[in-house]
Structure formats: C-alpha cells, structure tokens
Legacy VTK file of the C-alpha trace (Angstrom):
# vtk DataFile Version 3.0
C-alpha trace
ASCII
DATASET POLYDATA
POINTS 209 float
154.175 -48.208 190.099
155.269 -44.231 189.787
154.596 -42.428 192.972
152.314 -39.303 192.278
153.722 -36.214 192.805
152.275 -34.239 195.620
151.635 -30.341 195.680
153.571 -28.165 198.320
152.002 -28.023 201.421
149.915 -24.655 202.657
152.387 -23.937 205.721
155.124 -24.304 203.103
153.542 -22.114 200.776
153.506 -19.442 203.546
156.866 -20.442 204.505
158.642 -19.347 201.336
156.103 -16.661 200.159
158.008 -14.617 202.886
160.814 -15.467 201.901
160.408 -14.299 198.324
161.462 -10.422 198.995
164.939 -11.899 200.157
165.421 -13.904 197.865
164.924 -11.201 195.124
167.699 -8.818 197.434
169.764 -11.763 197.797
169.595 -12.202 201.235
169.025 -15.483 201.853
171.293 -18.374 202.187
172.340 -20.661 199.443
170.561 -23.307 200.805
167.511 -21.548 201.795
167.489 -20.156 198.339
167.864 -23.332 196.619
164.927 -24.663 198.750
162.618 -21.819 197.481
163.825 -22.155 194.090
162.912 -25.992 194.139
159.429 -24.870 195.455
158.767 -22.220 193.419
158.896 -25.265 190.918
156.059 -26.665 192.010
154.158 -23.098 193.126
153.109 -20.752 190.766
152.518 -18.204 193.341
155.692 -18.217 194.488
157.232 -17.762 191.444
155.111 -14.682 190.462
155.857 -13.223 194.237
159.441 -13.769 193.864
160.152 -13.050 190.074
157.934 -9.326 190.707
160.215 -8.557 193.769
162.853 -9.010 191.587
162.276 -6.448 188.690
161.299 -3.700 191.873
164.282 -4.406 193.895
166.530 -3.735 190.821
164.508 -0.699 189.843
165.330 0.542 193.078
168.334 -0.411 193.157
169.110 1.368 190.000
167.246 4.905 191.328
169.433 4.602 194.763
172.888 5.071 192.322
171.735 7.927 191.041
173.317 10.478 193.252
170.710 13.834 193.451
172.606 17.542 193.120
173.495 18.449 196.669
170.764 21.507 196.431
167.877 19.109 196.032
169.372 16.291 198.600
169.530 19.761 200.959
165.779 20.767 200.564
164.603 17.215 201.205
166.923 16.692 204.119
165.264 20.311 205.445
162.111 18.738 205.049
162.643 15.245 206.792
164.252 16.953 210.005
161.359 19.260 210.376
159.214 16.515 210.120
155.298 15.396 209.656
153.980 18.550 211.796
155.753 21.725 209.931
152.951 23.724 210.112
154.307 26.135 212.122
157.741 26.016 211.498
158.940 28.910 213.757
158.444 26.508 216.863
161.553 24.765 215.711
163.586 27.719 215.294
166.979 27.343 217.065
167.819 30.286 219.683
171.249 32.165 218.528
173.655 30.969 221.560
175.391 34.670 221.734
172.915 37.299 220.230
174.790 40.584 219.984
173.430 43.411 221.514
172.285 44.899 217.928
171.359 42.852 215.245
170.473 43.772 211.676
169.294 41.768 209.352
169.639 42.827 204.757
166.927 43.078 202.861
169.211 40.215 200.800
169.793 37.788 203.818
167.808 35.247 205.478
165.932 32.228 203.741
162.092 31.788 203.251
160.982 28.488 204.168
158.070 26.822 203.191
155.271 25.621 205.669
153.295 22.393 205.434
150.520 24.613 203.655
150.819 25.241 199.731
151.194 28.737 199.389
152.567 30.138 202.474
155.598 30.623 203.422
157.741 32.362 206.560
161.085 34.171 206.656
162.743 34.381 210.375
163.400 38.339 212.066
164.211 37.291 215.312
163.111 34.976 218.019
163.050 35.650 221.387
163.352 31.989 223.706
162.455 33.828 226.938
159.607 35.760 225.677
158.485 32.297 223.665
157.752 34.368 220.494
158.903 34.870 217.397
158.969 37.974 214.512
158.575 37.390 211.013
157.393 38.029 207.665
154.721 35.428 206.321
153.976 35.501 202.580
150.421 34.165 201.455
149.837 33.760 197.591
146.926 34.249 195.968
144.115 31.610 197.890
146.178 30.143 200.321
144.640 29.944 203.934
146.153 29.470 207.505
144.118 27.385 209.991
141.962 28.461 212.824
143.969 29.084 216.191
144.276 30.147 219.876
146.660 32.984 221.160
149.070 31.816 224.038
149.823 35.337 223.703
149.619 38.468 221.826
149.680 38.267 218.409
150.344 41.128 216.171
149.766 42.218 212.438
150.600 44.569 210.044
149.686 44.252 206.058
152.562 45.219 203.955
151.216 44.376 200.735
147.943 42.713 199.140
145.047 41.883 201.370
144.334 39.495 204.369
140.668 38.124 204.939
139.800 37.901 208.709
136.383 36.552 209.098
133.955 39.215 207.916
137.718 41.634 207.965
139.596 42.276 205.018
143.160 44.131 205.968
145.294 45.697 203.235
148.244 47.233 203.102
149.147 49.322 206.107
146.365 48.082 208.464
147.485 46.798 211.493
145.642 43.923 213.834
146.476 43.089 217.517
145.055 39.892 218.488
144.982 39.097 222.714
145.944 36.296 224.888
143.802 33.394 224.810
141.188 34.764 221.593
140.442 32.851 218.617
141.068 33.520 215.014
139.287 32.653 212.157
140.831 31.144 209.267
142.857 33.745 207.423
142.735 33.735 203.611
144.458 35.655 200.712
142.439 36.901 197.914
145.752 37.776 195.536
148.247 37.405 198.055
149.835 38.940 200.970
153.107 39.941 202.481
152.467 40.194 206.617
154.292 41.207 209.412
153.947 39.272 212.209
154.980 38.801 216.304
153.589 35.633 217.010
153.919 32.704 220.247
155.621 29.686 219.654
152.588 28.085 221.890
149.440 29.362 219.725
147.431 26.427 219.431
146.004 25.102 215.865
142.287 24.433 216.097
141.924 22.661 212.879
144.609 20.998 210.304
LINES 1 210
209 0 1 2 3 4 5 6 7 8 9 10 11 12 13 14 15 16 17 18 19 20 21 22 23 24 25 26 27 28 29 30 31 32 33 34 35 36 37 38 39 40 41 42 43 44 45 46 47 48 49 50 51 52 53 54 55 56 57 58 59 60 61 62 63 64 65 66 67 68 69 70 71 72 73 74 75 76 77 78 79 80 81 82 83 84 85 86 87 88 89 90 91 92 93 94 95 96 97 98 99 100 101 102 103 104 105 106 107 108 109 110 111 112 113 114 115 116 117 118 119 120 121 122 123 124 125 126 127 128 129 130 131 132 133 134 135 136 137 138 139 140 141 142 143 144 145 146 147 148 149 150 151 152 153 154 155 156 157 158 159 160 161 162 163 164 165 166 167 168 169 170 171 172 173 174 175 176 177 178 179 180 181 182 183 184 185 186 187 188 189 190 191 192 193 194 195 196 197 198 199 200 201 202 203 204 205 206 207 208
C-alpha cells in the first residue's frame, strides 16, 4: 500500500518562510538551503517568497555596483550627517577653532545649503558659539514659507531683495525687523521670493513642522 504524502507542517512553513530572504542572498548553509529547497517542493508559498527575493536582491545588487560621481555621493552624504531634523541647519554649524581677528568673507565664497523646507535655503556669515547665534543670508523663492517660532533671543531682519510676508506685514527691500527675546513669529512667506539678512539664535524654538 503507497503511503500518502503529507503537506509541510504550519511551524515548518513559518520556519523556512524566514528563511527565504537568505536564501535568495545566499546566506544560508548548504544544508539549510537544501532543506528549504526540498520544502519549497511541497509549498507554493515558499517558492513565490523565495523566488521574488531573488529577482530584488539581484536588482539591488546590480544598483549597489554602480558607483555614483563623487559630487552626487557628496550631497547625499551632506544630507545623511545632518540628519532627519535639518530644519534649521545653522544649529549644526561647526565653530572655527582659531577665528582671526578680521574675517572677510567674497561675494564668490561660501556654499548655500539647502534646509529641510523646499524653497529655502541659508548661506553661513559667521557664527558666534558664545553669543549662541548665528548671521546669515536666507533665500526664500517664490511661495516658500518658514514655520512659526519662539525667540531665545533677538532676532534681526533686513530685506535685501523681493518681499517677506509677516502676518498682516509685508517687508521689501530695505525694511528692517527686530524681533525680541521670548516673542512669537508668525509664519513667514514669500510672495516672489526673497533674499534676507538675518542674526538669528541657535535656540529659537519651532512651534510647528
């Protein structure tokens, strides 16, 4: 009398459904991977898991060898090391270790750096680590809009070019706005853009993302 052949068993199924991502990387055993590869005979779910993790791994397998140019690899590395919260990305400013006594900075040097809001972006003046401020120049294109926050400190302003929207306020160039200690602002918005120039804390607080 032929024995009937019996079905794999549910823990077994769960067993080697886990196993089915390293099997497709090739990171099991040659035993263990001859024991999935006997079940997968008799489980259909296994072999879809397994056989999909396959075609993935060597898709990504066959992204990771192509080697990005080293000015792209840069900007994303800038990215990573500033992190989720680059909102404000003068708070991570490093201090200068021996600051000169005078310091001038070209119209042609320096780097703007983007901000974790589309459309505005900041280029570092100076910072000052005792003081816990920073200067800069913050461009706004046409739209964009920087959150509600509270002063730590005095904040100040000036409009070089376009217009800035402060609550029921619109600045253009050459106004000038001096915010206190421990007020609130608004959000600030940019009808067709703005180039500011700004002292700011490096403790202001963000009231909403």
């Amino acid at each position: 009398m032929r024995r009937k052949r019996m079905g794999p068993k549910a823990n077994d199924h769960e067993k080697y459904e886990g196993q089915a991502a390293l099997y497709a990387a090739g990171a099991l055993s040659a035993s263990d991977a001859l024991a999935l590869e006997t079940h997968s005979a008799d489980c259909a779910t296994c072999a879809r898991e397994f056989h999909s993790l396959e075609s993935v791994i060597w898709t990504l397998g066959s992204l990771a060898a192509k080697v990005p140019p080293p000015q792209l690899r840069q900007r994303l590395l800038d990215r990573v090391n500033r992190g989720p919260h680059s909102t404000q990305v003068w708070r991570q400013w490093a201090a200068d270790p021996d600051p000169p006594a005078f310091s001038i900075l070209r119209a042609s040097e320096g780097r703007w750096e983007e901000t974790a809001i589309a459309g505005i972006s900041v280029r570092r003046l100076s910072l000052d680590v005792d003081r816990r401020c920073a200067t800069m120049l913050v461009r706004m294109t046409a739209g964009a809009s920087y959150p509600s926050h509270r002063h730590a400190a005095a904040e100040e302003c000036l409009v070089l070019e376009g217009d800035l929207i402060v609550g029921e306020d619109v600045l253009r160039a050459g106004d000038f706005q001096r915010s206190e200690a421990g007020s609130v602002h608004p959000p600030q918005s940019t009808r067709a853009g703005c180039l500011l120039y700004i002292l700011s804390s490096l403790e202001d607080e963000l009231l909403e993302a």
